[in-house]
C-alpha positions as CSV (number, residue, x, y, z in Angstrom):
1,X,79.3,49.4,54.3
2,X,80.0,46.5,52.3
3,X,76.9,43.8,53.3
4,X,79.8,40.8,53.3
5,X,82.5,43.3,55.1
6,X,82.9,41.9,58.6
7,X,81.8,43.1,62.1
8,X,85.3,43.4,63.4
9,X,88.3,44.3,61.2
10,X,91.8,44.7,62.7
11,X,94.7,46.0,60.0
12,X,98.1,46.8,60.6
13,X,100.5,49.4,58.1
14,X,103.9,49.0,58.7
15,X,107.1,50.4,57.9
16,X,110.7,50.8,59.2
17,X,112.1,54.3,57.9
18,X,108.3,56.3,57.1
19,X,107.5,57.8,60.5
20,X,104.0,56.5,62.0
21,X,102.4,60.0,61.0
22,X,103.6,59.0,57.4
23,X,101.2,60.9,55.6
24,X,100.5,57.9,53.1
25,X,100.1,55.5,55.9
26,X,98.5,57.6,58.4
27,X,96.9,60.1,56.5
28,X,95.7,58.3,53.7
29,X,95.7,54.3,54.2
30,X,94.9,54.8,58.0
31,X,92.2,57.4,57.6
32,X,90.3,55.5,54.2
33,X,90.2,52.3,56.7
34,X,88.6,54.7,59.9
35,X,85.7,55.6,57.4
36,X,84.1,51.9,58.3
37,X,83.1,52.1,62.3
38,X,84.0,48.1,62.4
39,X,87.7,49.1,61.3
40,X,90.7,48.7,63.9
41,X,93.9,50.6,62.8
42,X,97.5,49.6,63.7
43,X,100.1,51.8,62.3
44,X,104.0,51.0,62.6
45,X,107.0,52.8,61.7
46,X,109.7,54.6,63.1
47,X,108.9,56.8,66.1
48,X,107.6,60.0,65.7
49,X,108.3,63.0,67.7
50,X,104.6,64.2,67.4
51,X,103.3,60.3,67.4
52,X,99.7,60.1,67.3
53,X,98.9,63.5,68.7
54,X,97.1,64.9,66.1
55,X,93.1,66.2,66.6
56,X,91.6,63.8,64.7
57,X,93.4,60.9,65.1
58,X,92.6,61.4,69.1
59,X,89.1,61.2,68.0
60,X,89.4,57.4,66.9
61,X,90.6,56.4,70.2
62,X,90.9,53.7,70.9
63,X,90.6,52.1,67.1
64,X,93.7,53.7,66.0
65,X,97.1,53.1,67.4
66,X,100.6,53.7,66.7
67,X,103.3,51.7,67.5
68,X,107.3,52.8,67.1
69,X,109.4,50.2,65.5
70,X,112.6,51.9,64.5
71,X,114.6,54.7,66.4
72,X,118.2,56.3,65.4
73,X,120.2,56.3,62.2
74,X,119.0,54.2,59.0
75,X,122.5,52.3,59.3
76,X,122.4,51.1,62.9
77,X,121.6,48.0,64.2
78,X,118.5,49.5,65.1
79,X,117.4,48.8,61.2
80,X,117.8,44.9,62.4
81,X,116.3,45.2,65.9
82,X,113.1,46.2,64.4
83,X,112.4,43.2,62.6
84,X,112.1,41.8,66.4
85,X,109.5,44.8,67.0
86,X,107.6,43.8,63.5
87,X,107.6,40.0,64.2
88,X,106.3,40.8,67.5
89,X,103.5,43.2,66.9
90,X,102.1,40.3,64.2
91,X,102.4,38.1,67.2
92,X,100.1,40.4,69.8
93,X,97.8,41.9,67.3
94,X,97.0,38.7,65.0
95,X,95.7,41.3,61.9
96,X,93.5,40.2,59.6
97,X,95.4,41.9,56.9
98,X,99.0,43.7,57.0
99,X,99.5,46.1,54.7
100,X,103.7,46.3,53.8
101,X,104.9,49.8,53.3
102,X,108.7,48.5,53.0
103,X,110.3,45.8,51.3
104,X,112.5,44.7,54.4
105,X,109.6,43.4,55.8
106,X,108.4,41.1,53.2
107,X,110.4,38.2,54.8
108,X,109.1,38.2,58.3
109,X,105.1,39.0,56.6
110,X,105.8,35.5,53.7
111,X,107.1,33.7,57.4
112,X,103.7,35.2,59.2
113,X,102.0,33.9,56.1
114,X,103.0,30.7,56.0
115,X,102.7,29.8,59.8
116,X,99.2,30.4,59.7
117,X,96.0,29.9,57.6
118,X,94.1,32.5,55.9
119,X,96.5,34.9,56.9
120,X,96.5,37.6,54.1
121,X,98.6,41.0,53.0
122,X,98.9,43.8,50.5
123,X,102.2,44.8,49.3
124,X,101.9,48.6,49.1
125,X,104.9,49.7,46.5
126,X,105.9,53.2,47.1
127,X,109.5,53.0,45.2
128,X,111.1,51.0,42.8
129,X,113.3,50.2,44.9
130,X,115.6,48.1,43.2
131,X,115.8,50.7,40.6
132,X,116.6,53.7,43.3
133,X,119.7,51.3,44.8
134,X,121.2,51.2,40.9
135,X,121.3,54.3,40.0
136,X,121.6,56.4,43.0
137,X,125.1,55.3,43.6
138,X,124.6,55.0,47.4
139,X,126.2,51.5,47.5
140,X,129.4,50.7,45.9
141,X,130.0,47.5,43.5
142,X,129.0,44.0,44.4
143,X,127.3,45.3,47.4
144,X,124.7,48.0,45.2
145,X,124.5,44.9,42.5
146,X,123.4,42.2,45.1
147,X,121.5,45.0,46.9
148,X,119.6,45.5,44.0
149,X,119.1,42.0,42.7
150,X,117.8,40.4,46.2
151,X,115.3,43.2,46.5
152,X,113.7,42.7,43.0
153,X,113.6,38.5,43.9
154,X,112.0,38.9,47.1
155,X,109.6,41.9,46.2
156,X,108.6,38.7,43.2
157,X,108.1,35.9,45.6
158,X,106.0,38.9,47.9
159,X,104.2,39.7,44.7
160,X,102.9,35.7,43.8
161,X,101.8,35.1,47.5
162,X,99.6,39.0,48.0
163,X,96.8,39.2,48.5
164,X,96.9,42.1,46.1
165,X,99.8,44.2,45.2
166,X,99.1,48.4,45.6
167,X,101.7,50.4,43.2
168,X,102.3,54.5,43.8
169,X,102.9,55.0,40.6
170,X,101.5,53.7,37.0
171,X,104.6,53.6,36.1
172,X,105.4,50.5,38.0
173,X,103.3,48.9,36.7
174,X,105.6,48.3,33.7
175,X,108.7,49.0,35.0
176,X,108.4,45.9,37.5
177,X,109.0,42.7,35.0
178,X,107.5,40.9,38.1
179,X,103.7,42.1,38.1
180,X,103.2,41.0,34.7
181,X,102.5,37.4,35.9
182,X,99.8,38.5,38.2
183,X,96.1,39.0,37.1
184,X,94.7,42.3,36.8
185,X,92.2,42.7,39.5
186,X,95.4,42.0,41.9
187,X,97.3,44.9,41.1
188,X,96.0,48.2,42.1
189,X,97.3,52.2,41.2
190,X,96.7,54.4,44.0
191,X,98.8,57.5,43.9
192,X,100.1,59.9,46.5
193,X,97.5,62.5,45.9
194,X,96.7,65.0,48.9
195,X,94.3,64.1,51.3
196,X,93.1,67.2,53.5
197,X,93.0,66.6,57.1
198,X,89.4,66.2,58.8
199,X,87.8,70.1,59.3
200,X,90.6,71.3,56.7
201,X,89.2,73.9,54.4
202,X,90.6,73.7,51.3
203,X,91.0,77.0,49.3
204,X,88.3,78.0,46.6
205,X,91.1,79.9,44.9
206,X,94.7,79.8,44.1
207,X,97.2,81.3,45.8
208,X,97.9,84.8,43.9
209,X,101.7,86.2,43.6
210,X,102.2,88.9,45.6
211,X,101.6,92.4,45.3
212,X,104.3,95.0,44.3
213,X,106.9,95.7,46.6
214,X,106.6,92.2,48.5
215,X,108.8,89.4,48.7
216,X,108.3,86.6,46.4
217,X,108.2,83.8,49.1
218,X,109.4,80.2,47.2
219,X,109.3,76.7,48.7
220,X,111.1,73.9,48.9
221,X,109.5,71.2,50.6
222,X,109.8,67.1,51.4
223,X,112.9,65.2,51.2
224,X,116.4,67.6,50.9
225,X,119.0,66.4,48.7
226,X,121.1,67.3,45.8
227,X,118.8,64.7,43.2
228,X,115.8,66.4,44.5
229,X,117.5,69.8,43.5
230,X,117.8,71.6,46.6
231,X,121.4,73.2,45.5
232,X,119.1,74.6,42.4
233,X,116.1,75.9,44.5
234,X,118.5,78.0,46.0
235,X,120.3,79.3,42.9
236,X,117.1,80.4,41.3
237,X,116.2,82.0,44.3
238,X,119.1,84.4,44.9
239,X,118.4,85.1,40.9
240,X,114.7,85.7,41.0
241,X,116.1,88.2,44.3
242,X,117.1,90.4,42.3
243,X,114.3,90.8,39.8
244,X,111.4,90.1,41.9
245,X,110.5,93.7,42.9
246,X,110.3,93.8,46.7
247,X,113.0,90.2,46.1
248,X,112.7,87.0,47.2
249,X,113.2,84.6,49.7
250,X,112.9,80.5,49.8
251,X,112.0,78.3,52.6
252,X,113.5,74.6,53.0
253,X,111.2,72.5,54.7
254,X,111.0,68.7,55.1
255,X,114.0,65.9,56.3
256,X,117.6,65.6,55.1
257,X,118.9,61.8,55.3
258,X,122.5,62.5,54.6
259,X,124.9,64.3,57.4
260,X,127.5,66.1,54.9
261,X,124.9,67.6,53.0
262,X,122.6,69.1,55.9
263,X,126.1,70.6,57.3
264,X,126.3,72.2,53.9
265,X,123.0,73.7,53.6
266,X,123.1,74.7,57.3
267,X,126.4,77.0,56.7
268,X,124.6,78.2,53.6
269,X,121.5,79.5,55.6
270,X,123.3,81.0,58.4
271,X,125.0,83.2,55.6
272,X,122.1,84.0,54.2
273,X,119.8,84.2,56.9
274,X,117.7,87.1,55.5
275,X,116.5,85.4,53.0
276,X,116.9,81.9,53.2
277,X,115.2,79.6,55.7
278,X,115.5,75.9,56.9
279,X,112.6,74.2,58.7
280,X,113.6,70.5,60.1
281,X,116.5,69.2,58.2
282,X,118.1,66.8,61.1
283,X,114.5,66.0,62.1
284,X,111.1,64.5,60.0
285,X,109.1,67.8,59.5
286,X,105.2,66.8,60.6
287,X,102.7,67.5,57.7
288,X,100.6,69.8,58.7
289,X,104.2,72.4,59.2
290,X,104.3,71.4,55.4
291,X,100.9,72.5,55.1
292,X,101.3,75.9,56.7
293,X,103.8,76.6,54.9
294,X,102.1,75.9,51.7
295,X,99.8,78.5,52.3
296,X,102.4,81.4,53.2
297,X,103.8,80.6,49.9
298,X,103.5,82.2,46.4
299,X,105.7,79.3,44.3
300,X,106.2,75.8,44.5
301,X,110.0,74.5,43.4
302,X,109.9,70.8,41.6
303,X,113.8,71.4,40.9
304,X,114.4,67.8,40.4
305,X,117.6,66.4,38.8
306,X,116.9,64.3,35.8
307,X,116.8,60.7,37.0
308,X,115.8,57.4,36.3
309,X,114.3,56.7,39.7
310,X,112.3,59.9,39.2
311,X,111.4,60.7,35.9
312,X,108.6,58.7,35.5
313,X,107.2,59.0,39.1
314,X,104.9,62.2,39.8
315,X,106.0,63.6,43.3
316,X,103.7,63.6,46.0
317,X,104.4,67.7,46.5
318,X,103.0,68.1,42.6
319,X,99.5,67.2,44.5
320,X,99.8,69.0,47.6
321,X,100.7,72.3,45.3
322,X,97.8,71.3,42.8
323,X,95.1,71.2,45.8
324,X,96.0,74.6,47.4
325,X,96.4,76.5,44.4
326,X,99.6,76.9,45.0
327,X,101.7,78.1,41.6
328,X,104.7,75.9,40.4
329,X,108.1,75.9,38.6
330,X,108.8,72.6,37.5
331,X,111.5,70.8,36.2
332,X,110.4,70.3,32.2
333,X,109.5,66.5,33.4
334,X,107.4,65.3,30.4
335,X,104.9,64.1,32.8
336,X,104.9,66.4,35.3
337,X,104.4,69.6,32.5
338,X,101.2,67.6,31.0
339,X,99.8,68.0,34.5
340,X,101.1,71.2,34.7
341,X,99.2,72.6,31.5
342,X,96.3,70.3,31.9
343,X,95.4,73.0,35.0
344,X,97.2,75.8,34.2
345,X,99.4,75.6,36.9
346,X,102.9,76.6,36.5
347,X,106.0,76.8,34.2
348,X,108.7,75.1,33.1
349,X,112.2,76.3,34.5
350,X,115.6,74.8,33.4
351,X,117.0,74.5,36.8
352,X,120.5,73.0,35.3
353,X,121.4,76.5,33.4
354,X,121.2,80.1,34.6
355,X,118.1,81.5,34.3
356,X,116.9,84.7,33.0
357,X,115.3,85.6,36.2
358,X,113.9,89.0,34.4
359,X,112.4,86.9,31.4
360,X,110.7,84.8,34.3
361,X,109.9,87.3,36.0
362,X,107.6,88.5,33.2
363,X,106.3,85.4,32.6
364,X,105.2,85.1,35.9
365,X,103.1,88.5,35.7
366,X,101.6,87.5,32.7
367,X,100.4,84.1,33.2
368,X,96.8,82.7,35.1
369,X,97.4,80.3,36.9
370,X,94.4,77.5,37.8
371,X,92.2,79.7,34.9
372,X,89.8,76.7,35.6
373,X,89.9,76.1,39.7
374,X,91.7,74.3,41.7
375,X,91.5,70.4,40.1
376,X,89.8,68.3,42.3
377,X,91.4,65.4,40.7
378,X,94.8,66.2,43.0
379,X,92.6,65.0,45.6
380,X,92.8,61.3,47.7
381,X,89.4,60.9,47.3
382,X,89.1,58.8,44.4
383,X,92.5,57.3,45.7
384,X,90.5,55.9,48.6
385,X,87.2,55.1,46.8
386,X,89.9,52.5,45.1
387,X,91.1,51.2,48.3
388,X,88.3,50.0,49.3
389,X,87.0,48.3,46.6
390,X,90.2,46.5,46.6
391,X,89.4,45.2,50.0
392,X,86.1,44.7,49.7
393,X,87.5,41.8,46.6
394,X,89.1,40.5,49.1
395,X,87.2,40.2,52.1
């Protein structure tokens, strides 16, 4: 423990839309800050079906809490009704540092801020946000323009008055026109690499293909939708079927945001219900499910859709498959491939054009994967190792 880090410590993590078992929040943020016994934990977000009820958070009773902010649809006026739940909680709990996981709650955190003294907060910067509402076409005309430009000027002003500013990805860090004004020391990369849970024992080796005569079980996991190439996941799959000796089958796991699409991937699994599986969908899907499923599987899909809110960002899945060994087809992201071969991982697959399952096939039985382990490097640790001497700079 830090000789100047005080005797009592209270932080709170908010969001709106990440559940409060967000596993950057909660599993990483959250469980870096538990590692110091003086440490009090407030985590905030939208309610979770599982909350809080996980082993080891029950073993930090009472220094960890969770508290639901935001219930029902992202478009109802319970968005606006948990600003009143925010403003509140930084009422009650008087933190001595907030940590912002959302950009609609940098106004209320700047008001907080400047009502009080000594009153300090990290801007945690999971997206580029302003980026994501330009391109991703789900506002129309003025309203995607103003969207856009009011999130960029107030994600500045939040910036200037941080205590430090926390970025996902590197590639913020020159993508955001904004953070070039701010020293060094005040901006900090700490990406979403996987961070086991307490008593989890990681795998010594990778995951192997399985044996002739057995399905090839693929996986799709985290957010569902079109960009993120869950149309493609399935195309390959029904190709690879019917090479794969023994076939193949694919498993949709994680949360779908947009009604029309879920619909259409529901009528698609119920006809094809022998090989084709959907886990959540409607609902978040809690981590460790993710997990589990993980290690049932023999592939890992990163079918993305080439995109500028994407291309330059490595997914969080990319670690979670790195640390189990788990063998991927990627998407031939630049980025992504360089991790890819660095490990001896996976492959690259052209999910926009038919592929020629039986070539893959082939390549699949020829290659080693993870030749030299599984790379610690995928791992939070460092991740968390950074955290804290961010804090510590600040305390």
């Amino acid at each position: 423990m830090s000789a100047s880090f005080p005797s009592s410590f209270v932080v709170l993590l908010a969001s709106v839309l990440k559940p409060v078992d967000d596993t950057r929040m909660l599993g990483k943020f959250a469980h870096t800050l538990l590692e110091r016994p003086t440490s009090q934990v407030f985590v905030a977000g939208r309610s979770s079906f599982d909350g809080l009820e996980h082993d080891w958070v029950q073993n930090y009773f009472p220094r960890l809490a969770a508290h639901g902010i935001f219930w029902g649809s992202r478009l109802s006026m319970a968005r606006l009704r948990a600003q009143g739940h925010y403003w509140r909680l930084l009422r009650v709990l008087k933190p001595d540092l907030v940590i912002v996981h959302a950009p609609e709650l940098l106004p209320l955190t700047l008001l907080w801020q400047a009502l009080g003294t000594g009153r300090k907060f990290l801007y945690d910067i999971r997206e580029n946000y302003a980026l994501n509402v330009s391109t991703q076409h789900v506002y129309q005309g003025l309203t995607r323009r103003w969207l856009a430009a009011g999130l960029r000027w107030v994600e500045g002003v939040a910036a200037r008055r941080a205590a430090g500013v926390i970025l996902a990805e590197e590639s913020y860090a020159v993508e955001l026109p904004f953070l070039a004004e701010l020293l060094p020391g005040r901006v900090q990369v700490l990406e979403n690499k996987y961070q086991p849970q307490p008593g989890e024992a990681l795998r010594r080796q990778p995951l192997p293909l399985p044996p002739p005569g057995e399905p090839l079980r693929l996986l799709y996991s985290g957010t569902i939708s079109e960009l993120n190439g869950v149309w493609e996941a399935i195309a390959l799959t029904q190709e690879l079927r019917q090479a794969w000796p023994g076939g193949a089958q694919l498993t949709i796991i994680g949360f779908c945001q947009q009604p029309a699409l879920l619909r259409q991937l529901q009528g698609k699994v119920m006809a094809n219900a022998d090989w084709l599986t959907l886990r959540g969908g409607r609902m978040p899907v809690s981590h460790a499910e993710i997990v589990n499923e993980i290690g049932r599987s023999h592939l890992g899909l990163l079918p993305y859709r080439p995109h500028p809110s994407t291309e330059r960002c490595r997914p969080t899945k990319l670690f979670e498959y790195l640390a189990h060994g788990l063998p991927v087809l990627s998407t031939p992201n630049p980025l992504w491939l360089e991790e890819l071969q660095k490990h001896g991982a996976g492959l690259p697959v052209d999910f926009s054009q038919p592929t020629d399952a039986a070539a893959l096939v082939a390549r699949l039985k020829a290659a080693n994967f993870y030749p030299n382990g599984i790379p610690a490097e995928a791992l939070w640790a460092g991740e968390g190792k950074k955290l804290w001497l961010l804090l510590d700079s600040l305390v």
